[in-house]
C-alpha positions, 0 to 999 in steps of 0.5 A: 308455147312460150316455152317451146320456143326458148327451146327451140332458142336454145336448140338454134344455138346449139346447132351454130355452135356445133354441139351436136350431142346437146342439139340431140337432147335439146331436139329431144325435149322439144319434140315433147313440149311442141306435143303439148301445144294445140295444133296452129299454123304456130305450132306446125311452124315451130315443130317444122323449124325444130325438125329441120335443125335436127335433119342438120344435127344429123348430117353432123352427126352422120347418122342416116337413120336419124336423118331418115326419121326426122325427114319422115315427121317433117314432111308432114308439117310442110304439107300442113302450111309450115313456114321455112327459110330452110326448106329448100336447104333441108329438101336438097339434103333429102335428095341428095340423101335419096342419091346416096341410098339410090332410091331413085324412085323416091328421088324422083316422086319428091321432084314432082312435089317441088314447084318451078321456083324450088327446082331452080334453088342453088339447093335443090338444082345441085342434087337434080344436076348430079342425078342427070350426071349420074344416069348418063354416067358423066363420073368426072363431072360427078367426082368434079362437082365436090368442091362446088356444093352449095352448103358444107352440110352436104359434103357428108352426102358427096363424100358418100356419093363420091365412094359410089362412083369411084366404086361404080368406076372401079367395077367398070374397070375391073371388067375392061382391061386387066392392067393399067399405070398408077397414074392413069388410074389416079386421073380416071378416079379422080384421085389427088395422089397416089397415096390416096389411090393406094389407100382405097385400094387397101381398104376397098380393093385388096384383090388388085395387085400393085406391081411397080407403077402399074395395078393389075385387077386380074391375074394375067393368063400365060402368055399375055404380053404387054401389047396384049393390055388395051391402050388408054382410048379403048379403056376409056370406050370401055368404061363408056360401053360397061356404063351403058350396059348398067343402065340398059340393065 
Protein backbone atom coordinates (compact mmCIF):
# COMPACT_ATOMS: atom_id res chain seq x y z
CA UNK A 1 0.00 0.00 0.00
CA UNK A 2 2.80 2.26 1.12
CA UNK A 3 4.06 2.09 -2.29
CA UNK A 4 1.04 2.62 -4.21
CA UNK A 5 0.71 5.75 -2.50
CA UNK A 6 4.15 7.29 -3.25
CA UNK A 7 2.74 6.83 -6.60
CA UNK A 8 -0.09 8.14 -6.45
CA UNK A 9 2.22 11.35 -4.89
CA UNK A 10 4.16 11.36 -7.64
CA UNK A 11 1.37 11.06 -10.10
CA UNK A 12 -0.60 14.08 -8.03
CA UNK A 13 2.45 16.11 -8.85
CA UNK A 14 2.74 15.30 -12.30
CA UNK A 15 -0.77 16.17 -13.05
CA UNK A 16 -0.20 19.92 -11.22
CA UNK A 17 2.64 20.37 -13.20
CA UNK A 18 1.08 19.84 -16.21
CA UNK A 19 2.85 16.74 -17.33
CA UNK A 20 0.77 15.11 -19.04
CA UNK A 21 3.04 12.22 -21.02
CA UNK A 22 4.65 11.36 -17.46
CA UNK A 23 0.94 11.43 -15.53
CA UNK A 24 0.04 8.75 -18.35
CA UNK A 25 3.21 6.45 -17.40
CA UNK A 26 2.78 7.36 -13.61
CA UNK A 27 -1.18 6.15 -14.24
CA UNK A 28 0.24 3.37 -15.84
CA UNK A 29 2.18 1.97 -12.92
CA UNK A 30 -0.26 2.81 -10.57
CA UNK A 31 -2.98 0.75 -11.91
CA UNK A 32 -0.55 -2.36 -11.62
CA UNK A 33 0.61 -1.53 -7.86
CA UNK A 34 -3.31 -0.79 -6.39
CA UNK A 35 -4.18 -4.67 -8.47
CA UNK A 36 -1.53 -5.77 -5.98
CA UNK A 37 -3.48 -4.46 -2.77
CA UNK A 38 -6.30 -6.55 -1.05
CA UNK A 39 -9.35 -5.13 -1.84
CA UNK A 40 -10.50 -2.30 1.36
CA UNK A 41 -12.33 0.89 1.41
CA UNK A 42 -8.42 1.98 1.28
CA UNK A 43 -7.97 0.37 -1.77
CA UNK A 44 -11.01 1.35 -3.61
CA UNK A 45 -10.18 5.05 -2.49
CA UNK A 46 -6.71 5.25 -3.62
CA UNK A 47 -7.79 3.29 -7.20
CA UNK A 48 -10.52 6.13 -7.12
CA UNK A 49 -8.19 8.98 -6.67
CA UNK A 50 -5.81 7.72 -9.03
CA UNK A 51 -8.73 7.52 -11.92
CA UNK A 52 -9.76 10.66 -11.38
CA UNK A 53 -6.29 12.38 -12.24
CA UNK A 54 -5.99 10.21 -15.22
CA UNK A 55 -9.99 11.43 -16.43
CA UNK A 56 -7.67 15.15 -16.04
CA UNK A 57 -4.86 13.57 -17.77
CA UNK A 58 -7.06 12.94 -20.35
CA UNK A 59 -8.93 16.36 -20.93
CA UNK A 60 -5.45 17.32 -21.21
CA UNK A 61 -4.45 15.46 -23.33
CA UNK A 62 -7.66 15.35 -25.29
CA UNK A 63 -8.18 12.04 -26.03
CA UNK A 64 -11.75 10.87 -25.54
CA UNK A 65 -11.36 7.37 -25.62
CA UNK A 66 -8.90 7.21 -22.87
CA UNK A 67 -11.35 9.48 -20.98
CA UNK A 68 -13.92 7.10 -21.76
CA UNK A 69 -11.97 4.16 -20.12
CA UNK A 70 -10.73 5.67 -17.28
CA UNK A 71 -14.65 6.74 -16.50
CA UNK A 72 -15.81 3.12 -17.13
CA UNK A 73 -13.14 1.53 -14.15
CA UNK A 74 -13.87 4.57 -12.16
CA UNK A 75 -17.40 4.28 -11.96
CA UNK A 76 -17.21 1.19 -10.16
CA UNK A 77 -14.99 2.32 -7.50
CA UNK A 78 -17.72 4.91 -6.28
CA UNK A 79 -20.40 2.46 -6.36
CA UNK A 80 -17.98 0.49 -3.73
CA UNK A 81 -18.05 3.68 -1.02
CA UNK A 82 -14.64 5.55 -2.54
CA UNK A 83 -14.02 8.65 -0.85
CA UNK A 84 -13.49 11.86 -3.17
CA UNK A 85 -13.20 15.78 -3.36
CA UNK A 86 -13.49 15.48 -6.69
CA UNK A 87 -16.13 13.42 -7.67
CA UNK A 88 -18.34 15.97 -8.23
CA UNK A 89 -15.45 17.68 -10.79
CA UNK A 90 -14.88 14.36 -12.39
CA UNK A 91 -18.94 13.44 -12.75
CA UNK A 92 -19.82 17.19 -14.39
CA UNK A 93 -16.74 16.54 -16.87
CA UNK A 94 -18.74 13.13 -17.85
CA UNK A 95 -21.74 14.86 -18.52
CA UNK A 96 -20.53 17.24 -20.29
CA UNK A 97 -18.31 14.63 -22.09
CA UNK A 98 -22.17 12.65 -22.77
CA UNK A 99 -23.23 16.35 -24.30
CA UNK A 100 -20.42 16.61 -26.60
CA UNK A 101 -20.97 12.52 -27.95
CA UNK A 102 -25.00 13.42 -27.75
CA UNK A 103 -25.55 10.53 -25.94
CA UNK A 104 -28.34 12.10 -24.21
CA UNK A 105 -29.87 8.89 -22.90
CA UNK A 106 -26.63 8.20 -20.79
CA UNK A 107 -26.72 11.75 -19.98
CA UNK A 108 -29.84 11.53 -18.44
CA UNK A 109 -29.40 7.86 -16.75
CA UNK A 110 -26.17 9.42 -14.97
CA UNK A 111 -28.79 12.35 -13.56
CA UNK A 112 -30.72 10.16 -11.88
CA UNK A 113 -27.70 8.51 -10.11
CA UNK A 114 -26.82 12.04 -8.58
CA UNK A 115 -28.36 13.08 -5.13
CA UNK A 116 -30.00 16.69 -4.77
CA UNK A 117 -26.94 18.20 -3.15
CA UNK A 118 -24.72 16.83 -6.41
CA UNK A 119 -27.28 18.09 -8.83
CA UNK A 120 -26.73 21.76 -7.17
CA UNK A 121 -22.80 21.63 -7.29
CA UNK A 122 -21.40 24.46 -9.59
CA UNK A 123 -19.89 21.06 -11.60
CA UNK A 124 -22.57 19.48 -12.27
CA UNK A 125 -25.58 22.16 -12.38
CA UNK A 126 -23.10 23.87 -15.31
CA UNK A 127 -23.51 20.69 -17.65
CA UNK A 128 -27.73 20.17 -16.48
CA UNK A 129 -28.05 24.03 -17.65
CA UNK A 130 -26.42 23.52 -21.18
CA UNK A 131 -28.54 20.33 -21.89
CA UNK A 132 -31.90 22.08 -21.00
CA UNK A 133 -30.19 25.15 -23.32
CA UNK A 134 -29.48 22.90 -25.93
CA UNK A 135 -33.13 20.98 -26.10
CA UNK A 136 -34.78 24.35 -26.17
CA UNK A 137 -32.39 25.40 -28.77
CA UNK A 138 -31.43 28.41 -26.65
CA UNK A 139 -27.80 28.60 -28.81
CA UNK A 140 -26.71 31.99 -27.77
CA UNK A 141 -26.92 31.15 -24.39
CA UNK A 142 -25.02 28.00 -25.05
CA UNK A 143 -22.13 30.00 -27.24
CA UNK A 144 -22.40 32.65 -24.17
CA UNK A 145 -21.89 30.44 -21.45
CA UNK A 146 -17.99 29.39 -22.63
CA UNK A 147 -16.61 31.95 -20.48
CA UNK A 148 -18.60 30.94 -17.43
CA UNK A 149 -17.24 27.28 -17.05
CA UNK A 150 -16.71 26.14 -13.76
CA UNK A 151 -12.98 24.63 -14.14
CA UNK A 152 -10.54 25.24 -17.01
CA UNK A 153 -10.57 21.64 -17.44
CA UNK A 154 -13.92 22.00 -19.33
CA UNK A 155 -13.00 24.17 -21.87
CA UNK A 156 -12.04 21.26 -23.98
CA UNK A 157 -15.36 19.97 -23.65
CA UNK A 158 -17.28 23.59 -24.63
CA UNK A 159 -14.62 24.20 -27.34
CA UNK A 160 -16.36 20.87 -28.83
CA UNK A 161 -19.76 21.64 -27.67
CA UNK A 162 -19.27 25.12 -29.13
CA UNK A 163 -18.30 23.51 -32.86
CA UNK A 164 -21.77 21.57 -32.58
CA UNK A 165 -23.78 24.33 -32.24
CA UNK A 166 -22.23 26.65 -34.40
CA UNK A 167 -22.60 23.77 -36.69
CA UNK A 168 -26.46 23.02 -35.80
CA UNK A 169 -26.78 26.72 -36.31
CA UNK A 170 -25.02 26.64 -39.68
CA UNK A 171 -27.54 23.82 -40.67
CA UNK A 172 -30.53 25.95 -39.86
CA UNK A 173 -29.45 28.64 -41.75
CA UNK A 174 -28.39 26.78 -44.71
CA UNK A 175 -31.85 25.71 -44.78
CA UNK A 176 -33.80 29.34 -44.18
CA UNK A 177 -32.42 31.88 -46.57
CA UNK A 178 -30.02 31.84 -49.15
CA UNK A 179 -27.75 35.30 -48.35
CA UNK A 180 -27.04 36.99 -45.33
CA UNK A 181 -24.13 40.03 -44.50
CA UNK A 182 -21.06 39.09 -42.82
CA UNK A 183 -21.66 40.63 -40.24
CA UNK A 184 -25.26 39.52 -39.16
CA UNK A 185 -23.76 35.89 -39.56
CA UNK A 186 -21.00 36.86 -37.23
CA UNK A 187 -23.65 37.86 -34.40
CA UNK A 188 -25.80 35.02 -34.83
CA UNK A 189 -22.80 32.53 -34.62
CA UNK A 190 -21.64 34.05 -31.84
CA UNK A 191 -18.36 34.74 -33.57
CA UNK A 192 -15.50 37.71 -32.58
CA UNK A 193 -14.43 38.61 -35.67
CA UNK A 194 -14.86 38.25 -39.25
CA UNK A 195 -11.99 36.44 -39.64
CA UNK A 196 -12.92 33.92 -37.44
CA UNK A 197 -16.17 33.60 -39.35
CA UNK A 198 -14.06 33.05 -42.60
CA UNK A 199 -11.92 30.73 -40.84
CA UNK A 200 -14.88 28.21 -40.15
CA UNK A 201 -16.10 28.81 -43.25
CA UNK A 202 -12.75 27.64 -44.95
CA UNK A 203 -12.61 24.76 -42.73
CA UNK A 204 -15.91 23.72 -42.21
CA UNK A 205 -18.28 25.35 -45.03
CA UNK A 206 -16.11 25.61 -48.59
CA UNK A 207 -19.95 25.19 -50.19
CA UNK A 208 -20.85 28.99 -48.81
CA UNK A 209 -19.62 31.53 -51.42
CA UNK A 210 -18.46 35.01 -49.98
CA UNK A 211 -19.18 37.95 -52.20
CA UNK A 212 -18.29 41.17 -50.63
CA UNK A 213 -19.49 41.73 -47.24
CA UNK A 214 -22.47 38.99 -47.84
CA UNK A 215 -22.23 35.12 -47.74
CA UNK A 216 -24.38 33.18 -49.88
CA UNK A 217 -25.26 29.41 -48.88
CA UNK A 218 -27.01 28.59 -52.01
CA UNK A 219 -26.52 29.34 -55.62
CA UNK A 220 -29.32 32.01 -56.16
CA UNK A 221 -31.70 30.91 -59.02
CA UNK A 222 -32.37 33.30 -62.22
CA UNK A 223 -34.10 36.10 -61.49
CA UNK A 224 -33.72 36.35 -57.32
CA UNK A 225 -33.40 39.86 -56.64
CA UNK A 226 -32.52 41.60 -53.51
CA UNK A 227 -36.01 42.04 -52.08
CA UNK A 228 -36.38 38.34 -52.70
CA UNK A 229 -33.62 37.69 -49.46
CA UNK A 230 -35.73 37.23 -46.09
CA UNK A 231 -35.31 40.15 -43.81
CA UNK A 232 -33.21 39.56 -40.22
CA UNK A 233 -36.72 38.92 -38.40
CA UNK A 234 -37.88 36.20 -40.56
CA UNK A 235 -34.43 34.59 -40.20
CA UNK A 236 -34.25 34.61 -36.99
CA UNK A 237 -38.25 32.98 -36.77
CA UNK A 238 -36.42 30.58 -39.24
CA UNK A 239 -33.86 29.63 -37.38
CA UNK A 240 -36.54 29.06 -34.45
CA UNK A 241 -39.12 27.19 -36.66
CA UNK A 242 -36.02 24.52 -38.37
CA UNK A 243 -34.72 24.15 -34.27
CA UNK A 244 -38.07 23.07 -33.41
CA UNK A 245 -38.72 20.69 -36.33
CA UNK A 246 -35.21 19.09 -35.18
CA UNK A 247 -36.51 18.30 -31.90
CA UNK A 248 -40.09 16.98 -33.02
CA UNK A 249 -37.82 14.83 -35.17
Amino acid sequence: MESAKELFSQLNDLVQAGDVEGGIKALSQIKIAILKIPPSVEQVTLAANSLELGVLLTVASGDLDAFARNMAQLKPAYSQGAQSDKKCHVRGLNLMFLLVENRLSEFHAELELLSESEARNAFISFPILLERQLMVGSYDEVLSANSRIPDPSYAFFMDNLLQTVRDSIADCLEVSYKEMKIEDAMKMMKFDSSQQLMEYVEECRDDWIVEGKSICFQPPALGNKASDIPSMKLISQSLTYATEMERII
